[in-house]
Structure formats: C-alpha cells, structure tokens
C-alpha positions, 0 to 999 in steps of 0.5 A: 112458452108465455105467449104462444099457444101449444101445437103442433107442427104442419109437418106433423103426422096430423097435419099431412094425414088431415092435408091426404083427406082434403087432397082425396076430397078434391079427387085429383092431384094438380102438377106444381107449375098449373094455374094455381088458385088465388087465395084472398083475405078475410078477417085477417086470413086467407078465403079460398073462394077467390078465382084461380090465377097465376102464382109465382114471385114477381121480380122488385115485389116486396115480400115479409117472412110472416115465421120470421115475424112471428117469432120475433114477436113471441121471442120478444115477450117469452124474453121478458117472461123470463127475465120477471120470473127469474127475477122474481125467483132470486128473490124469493130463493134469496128471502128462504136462503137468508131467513133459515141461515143455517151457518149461524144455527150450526154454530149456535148447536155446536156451542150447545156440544160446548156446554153439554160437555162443561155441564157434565162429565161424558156426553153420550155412550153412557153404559159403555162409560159407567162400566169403564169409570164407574156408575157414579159417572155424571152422563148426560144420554142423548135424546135419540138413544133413549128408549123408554118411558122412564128414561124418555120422563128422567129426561124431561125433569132432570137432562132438560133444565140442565140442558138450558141452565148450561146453554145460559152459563155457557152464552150469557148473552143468549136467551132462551124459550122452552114450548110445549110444542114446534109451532112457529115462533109468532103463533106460540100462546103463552099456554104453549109455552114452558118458559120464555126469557123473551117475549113475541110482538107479532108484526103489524103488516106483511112488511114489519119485522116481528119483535121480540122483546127481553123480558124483565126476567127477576119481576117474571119469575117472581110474579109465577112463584107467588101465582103459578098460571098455564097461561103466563110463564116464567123465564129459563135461568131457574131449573126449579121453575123451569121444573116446576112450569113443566109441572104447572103445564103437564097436570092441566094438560092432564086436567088436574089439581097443581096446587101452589109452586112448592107442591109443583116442586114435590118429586113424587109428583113430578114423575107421575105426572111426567110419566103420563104426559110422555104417555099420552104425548107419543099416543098422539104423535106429538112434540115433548117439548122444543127448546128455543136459543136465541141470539140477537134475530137469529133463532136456533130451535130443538125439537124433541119428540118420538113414537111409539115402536110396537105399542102392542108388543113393547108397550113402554118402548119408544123411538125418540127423534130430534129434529131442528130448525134454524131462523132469522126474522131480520136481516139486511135488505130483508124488506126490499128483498120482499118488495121486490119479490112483490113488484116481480111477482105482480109483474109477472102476473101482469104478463101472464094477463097480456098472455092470455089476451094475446091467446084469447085475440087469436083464439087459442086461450082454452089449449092454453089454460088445459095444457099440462105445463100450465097447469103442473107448472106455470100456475103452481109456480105462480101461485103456490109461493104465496100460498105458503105464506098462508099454511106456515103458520099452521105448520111446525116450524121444523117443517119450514124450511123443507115446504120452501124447498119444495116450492123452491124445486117447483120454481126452479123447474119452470125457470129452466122450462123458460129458459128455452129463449136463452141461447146456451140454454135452449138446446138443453132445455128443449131436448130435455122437454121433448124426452119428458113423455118418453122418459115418464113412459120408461120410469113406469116400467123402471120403478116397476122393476126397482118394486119387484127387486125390492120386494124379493130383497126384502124377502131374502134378507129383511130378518137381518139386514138394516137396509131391506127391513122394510119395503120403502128402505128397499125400495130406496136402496135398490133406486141407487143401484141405478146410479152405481150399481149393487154392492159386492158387499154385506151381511146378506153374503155370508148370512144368505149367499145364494139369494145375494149372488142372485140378487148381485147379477140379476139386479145389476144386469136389469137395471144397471146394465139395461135399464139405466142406460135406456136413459142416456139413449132416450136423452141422445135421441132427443138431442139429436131430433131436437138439434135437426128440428132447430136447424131447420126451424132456423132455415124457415125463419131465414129468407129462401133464395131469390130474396134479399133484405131491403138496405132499409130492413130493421128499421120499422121498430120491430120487437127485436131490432138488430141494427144499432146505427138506427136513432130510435132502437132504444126507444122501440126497445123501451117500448117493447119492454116496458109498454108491451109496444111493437110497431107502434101498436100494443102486442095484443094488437099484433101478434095475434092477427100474425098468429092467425095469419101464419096459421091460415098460410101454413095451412094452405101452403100444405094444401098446396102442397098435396094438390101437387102431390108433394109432402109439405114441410115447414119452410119460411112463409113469403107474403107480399105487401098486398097480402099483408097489408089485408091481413095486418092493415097498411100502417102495421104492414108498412112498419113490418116491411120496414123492419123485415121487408125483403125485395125478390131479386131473382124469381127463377130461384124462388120455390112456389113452396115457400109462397102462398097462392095471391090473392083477389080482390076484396076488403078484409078485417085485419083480425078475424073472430076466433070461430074463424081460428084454426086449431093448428099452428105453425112451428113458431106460432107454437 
C-alpha cells in the first residue's frame, strides 16, 4: 500500500515473543486492575519513565481511536493512489490497444488470401494439386511449407514480386513497401529498404505523428532504372525493379559487382546471388524480407524469415517462419490520450513523492524502498512503461505489440494489488496476497513434478510423438494436465502402451488428483484466514463499549468525512484530493506523527498486556485529549476530536485493554525523530 509501511501485526508471533522477553526482563507479572504505570509523551509518542498512576477511562472524558485515525488517513491516500494509477493504466492500455488494431490487420491479410487466389491458380497444397491437374498448374506454395534452399531463393525472385503486384491490382488504393529487415517503420534507412511506394518523415517530437508521404512513383522509378543505388529505392508497382532492387540490395550486401539495371535483370545471375544471401541470411538468424501494405495509417506488415533445421546433417534444409504485425500511427484522440497517459503518469509520480515523505517523516522509508512489492512491482510498473519507449526502436516491429503485453500484465498486476481499498475487490485481492508465499512455495514443488513427468514423456515417447519431441514441448503439455487432466488418447497408446497407461495413471493421479487441488486448498484457507483478519480489524477500527461518537463527530474536516449535511465536506474532500490536505494540515504532517503515535501505543498496550499476563491482541486503541494533544498538538487534536471524538459514557464497560496507561507531565514534540521510531507497526499502520 502507497502510504503505509510493510509490518507486521502486534498479535503477531514477533511481537508476543518480543512483549515474553520484556515481561521476563521485569521479573514479575502484575494483575490487571493494580496501580498501572503512567506513560507520558515524548516527541509525539510515549515515555515510560513517568511515575505510576491510576489507569481506567473517566466518565464525560474525550477519547479518539488513533487505528481509526489512522486508517482513514492511509485509506484516503491508497484511494487516490489508485485512482492516478488506474487512470494512468487506461490510457496507456487504450494507446497499445488502438495503435496494434488488429481487426483492421486481419482484414488487410485477408484481402491479401483474395489476391493470392486472383493471382494464381491454387494456393497452397501444391504437389497434391499438380499430381491432381497436372504440373503445368500455376501454384503459389506458402512460405512456412517451404523447405529448402532453392525453393526458399525461387520465392524470393518469382512468389515475391508477384505477391506485391497483386496486392497492387487487387487494392489500388493500397501502398506498398518491401524492407530487407522487421525494424520499426521510423528507423527503416533507405539501405533497409527494397522498394517503398511511400516515403518515413520521422515525427518532430514525442506528441507529432510520423508522416508518410506518397512518393512521385513514375519520376522514382525512373531516376533507379538510369542509376540503380542501395541507398535510394524504387517503388513496388514494377515486378522487374522490384526484382532488380532485391538484386542491387542482395550483391552489395554480398560485397559485389551489380553493374547497371539490365545486368541486374540477368536470371543466372539473380539466382546466385539470391541463392547466397538465403545462405548467409538464415546463418545468421535474420529476416529474408518484410512486405509493408499500407492503407491510409494503418500498416499491416509480413515477416518472412527461417532457420537452419540441422545445419550438420541437412545442410540446405530450412524451417521457414512467418510472422505479422499490424499498426496504426494515427488515430482519433491518439494525442490526448497521451497526454493524459503523461499527466496520470507524472501524477502518480507526484504521489509516489508524498509517499515516500510520509514514510521518511515517520521513519519507515528503508522497509519501504527494500520490500519486495516495491521493488517487483510498484517501480517496475512505474517505470518500465517508459522504459519501452526507448528499446522499440531497436526492436523488430513484429516484437511490438508482445513487449507491450507484457509490460500491460505487469501493470495490470499492480492495479489488482492496489485494488485492496476497493470494497468488492478487497476480500479477493487480500486473500490472493496472503497465499502468494504459500502458492510460490508449492509451484516449486509442482513444477518439479510437471519436469520430472516431462522428462520420462519424452523418454517414452518423443521418437514418435509431436508433442514429447523435446523437453520444453513436454514440459508445456504435462502443464496442461493441471488444468484438465491427461488424455485418453494418442499415438503413444497403440505404439508404446505400457509406458502411456503408466504415464495415464501415475500422471494424473499426481497432479490432477493432488497436486492441483492443493491450489484450491491454499487459496480457501487464505480466504478464510483473511476474511477472520478483516472482521476483526474491522472491530478495532470501531468504538469499544462504553463510548459513543460526539453529535458533532465527523465535522473537523477529517480525510474521509461521512456526514453530507455538513457545509465544508466538499471542500475538505477537494483538499484531501487535489492538495494532500487534511485537518487543515498537509498529509506529510499528520500521518506520520499518527503512525508513530499508534506505533508507540500498540507497543505498550502489549507490554501492558503481558505484565497482566495476558496475550495481547490487536483492538481499537483509545487516547484522551490529553494524550493527543501532546502527541499531535492541540490544533491538530482539536480537529481529529471533531471529526472522530468519542465521549466515555459508561466506563464500568470500558476494557483497560483498549486504553493506553495516561500520561504525566511534560511537554512534547508533536513529531519524533525517526531514531525515535520503532521498527513494528499496527495492523493499520501496515
């Protein structure tokens, strides 16, 4: 949570274990109802070096539940904590969701299906086909079913140009660029690319859109014919330019001799020097090429590329991949989104700030900046956004939309962390956070079963079967039987029965019946635990017996006033929103006197406790006026008693335990140094 420090509870093992050692220390255990000690304030908390004196509550005295307090204060800013992030997370999800549109990518690759099948005579299923209707038969074999070198180098100076003159005569309208390599569309060089029927104006600033500008295509196409160059390029509507670019392109990449345009066109030629770049190409991992269609902003792109399969034992044998991509660079409401995204962001940022002063006032800011949720989630979410917009212009454009995703789950992530001061969300989110260690703990020893049965599935049937042909495929499909068991099914039956009716029971008896359900165990027992807690932290933050609320309670301008007929609600609720004001102070002046003050109470309620010898349990935690005004300071104790005050009307009902020792004399700091702090909170404070 944004503003309050992570610790643990007093009814915690560490804290009674600590509050046995200081009863021991004394020697002797006191009965509850003896002469209690006074406790007096100093810097804002309390010093036990006062004298003994009476305790008890006193009938017409004031009292305020500091837990109470205090949890408003903290729930106040972990509200508007995650309001900024939410906020800041829509906007950002909405840039990524309408920038990689999709919808509008499928359609552009399905009229590309339209004209593969205008352009030839069959699409795909060649061999089968030609032994049908004869060899004569104009196929056009996808990219992914080729297989070797020659067909992978026919591609490239045949399927390709045919692939772009039809997409050109199929959409007129379209506009079409050919690149060497995936890189993103405002980083492509001229050298990068093949042919282009448009050219990149790179945006001005991080608020411009990139432009891209139709080229003067018949004046393009001209100037290459009569001086053929690697850093200029022609435009796609030629298949023999386009061939002879990728000519120009492919023997300098090669380091050598092109010559002019009509020695580019010699076929000989052209299938050496193809023949070798697919060569070197899938040597070193990269893209053949990448075919950009264009309409209007939108950009749909193919990424054509491959590996080597054995290059020891299949020398010339490749498995081709494809791969796409689908963008926009404009869209309505694309600038404001981001300045909104920007304004959230630096918001968010600004709160963070508070946060941390808050923490530092009270002496808690190291437990924050070294617990794990900061530093695996809240920074990351913060930061690693931005960080993005740095590396996508190193990164393949295909690669896009998958680094968004990812950042998207991390953010996603702390919004449903956060979300634990939403009221339909806090239940969930809380017992899913208190079963995190136990279900991290258990996923070690589930993923260790799910590698064991993986590796004998491989061992029994990866020579036949497609899914156990290699540990991470194994792996993957033994996961799933976690979800819905293993199948009754497959060649692993009829072609190694025994080892499949061995791996049928053991597997699903292990995991399926077993381990799986230890999930559904953990997570019942968390919301069991976590719904107890929440009841009784609930109880402690509500007056004990004995008290009532002052008639004019809720009127001092607290952080999360409840009464709608008071006149200056509105305004105290601007404050606390929009100026980090409460109690007509900033919240780095209040919360963390009230943080040490609940701090300082809590541990000597528990003291108290076990010098009675009781065990000591977290409740609501009574302080008089007196004690408040030296803790807090008389201005800010007068509007916390307005806001939260409570008269002790019958103090027969009143338990000692949820009353702190009183007082003696003395001045006091309404802020203590944060040497002063102690390293444990209350539930609250937490």
């Amino acid at each position: 949570r944004s503003c309050q420090p992570p610790a643990p509870m007093l009814s915690s093992p560490r804290v009674q274990a600590a509050a046995d050692h200081l009863a021991a220390r004394r020697g002797s255990l006191r009965r509850r109802g003896s002469p209690s000690r006074s406790l007096r304030y100093s810097g804002g908390a309390y010093d036990a070096s006062a004298a003994a004196g009476p305790g008890g509550a006193v009938k017409g005295e004031t009292y305020v539940n500091v837990r109470a307090l205090s949890h408003n204060l903290s729930r106040g800013q972990d509200q508007k904590n995650f309001s900024l992030y939410l906020a800041y997370f829509l906007c950002y999800a909405l840039l990524g969701f309408l920038r990689y549109d999709s919808p509008e990518g499928y359609s552009s690759l399905a009229w590309l299906e339209d004209a593969l099948d205008d352009e030839y005579d069959a699409v795909g299923d060649c061999e089968e086909r030609r032994l049908e209707l004869g060899d004569d038969l104009d196929c056009y074999e996808r990219f992914v079913d080729l297989g070797d070198v020659d067909k992978v180098r026919n591609w490239l100076q045949s399927d390709l140009p045919r692939i772009v003159t039809a997409v050109k005569s199929y959409c007129p309208a379209c506009e079409v660029a050919v690149t060497r390599i995936a890189a993103n569309l405002e980083t492509l060089t001229d050298e990068d690319k093949i042919c282009s029927d448009f050219s990149v104006i790179a945006r001005a600033s991080l608020f411009d859109e990139p432009n891209y500008e139709t080229r003067d295509c018949a004046a393009a196409n001209e100037a290459w014919r009569v001086a053929p160059s690697s850093i200029t390029s022609p435009c796609c509507e030629d298949a023999n330019l386009l061939r002879a670019a990728f000519a120009k392109r492919t023997l300098d990449y090669l380091g050598r001799d092109s010559g002019g345009y009509q020695a580019l066109l010699d076929a000989r030629r052209l299938e050496e020097a193809l023949g070798e770049y697919v060569r070197v190409t899938l040597g070193f991992g990269d893209g053949l090429a990448q075919v950009i269609i264009k309409r209007g902003n939108h950009f749909t792109g193919l990424v054509y590329t491959g590996r080597w399969r054995d290059p020891r034992w299949l020398p010339g044998r490749a498995r081709m991949i494809n791969r796409y991509y689908s963008l926009s660079t404009s869209y309505p409401g694309s600038v404001a989104l981001l300045v909104l995204a920007v304004v959230f962001w630096a918001l968010e940022v600004v709160h963070e700030g508070v946060c941390m002063a808050v923490l530092h006032r009270a002496g808690r800011l190291r437990e924050r900046l070294v617990s794990p949720v900061f530093l695996c989630l809240q920074l990351p979410s913060v930061l690693l956004p931005w960080v993005m917009l740095l590396v996508f212009p190193a990164m393949p454009q295909d690669w896009h939309p998958f680094a968004s995703a990812v950042v998207e789950i991390i953010m996603f992530v702390r919004i449903f962390h956060e979300g634990r001061v939403v009221g339909p969300l806090a239940l969930i989110v809380k017992t899913i956070s208190n079963a995190v260690a136990q279900l991290g703990a258990f996923s070690v020893v589930v993923g260790g079963t799910v590698a064991f049965f993986a590796m004998l599935s491989v061992q029994l049937f990866g020579v036949f079967e497609e899914d156990y042909r290699s540990f991470g495929h194994a792996f993957s499909a033994v996961f799933m039987v976690i979800v819905e068991g293993s199948p009754f099914d497959g060649d692993r039956f009829s072609l190694a029965p025994a080892g499949a009716y061995l791996i049928l029971y053991t597997l699903n008896f292990t995991i399926f019946l077993m381990q799986a359900q230890f999930y559904i165990a953990i997570l019942v027992g968390s919301f069991d635990a976590t719904r107890e807690a929440e009841e009784v932290s609930d109880s402690a933050r509500r007056l004990p017996p004995g008290f009532e609320a002052l008639p004019a309670a809720g009127k001092g301008g607290g952080a999360d006033p409840t009464h709608p007929e008071d006149a200056g609600r509105v305004g105290r609720w601007l404050g606390a929103v929009f100026a980090y004001r409460a109690y007509g102070k900033f919240i780095w002046e209040v919360l963390p006197p009230v943080i040490v003050t609940l701090t300082r109470a809590e541990a000597d309620q528990a003291e108290a406790s076990v010098a009675a010898g009781e065990k000591h349990e977290a409740g609501p935690v009574m302080l008089s006026r007196s004690q408040l005004e030296e803790a807090l300071g008389a201005d800010l104790a007068a509007a916390v008693m307005l806001d939260l005050g409570a008269l002790c009307v019958n103090p027969s009902l009143v338990e000692d335990a949820v009353l702190v020792p009183s007082q003696g004399a003395g001045a006091a700091s309404p802020l203590p140094a944060a040497s002063e702090t102690t390293p444990a909170a209350g539930a609250d404070a937490a």
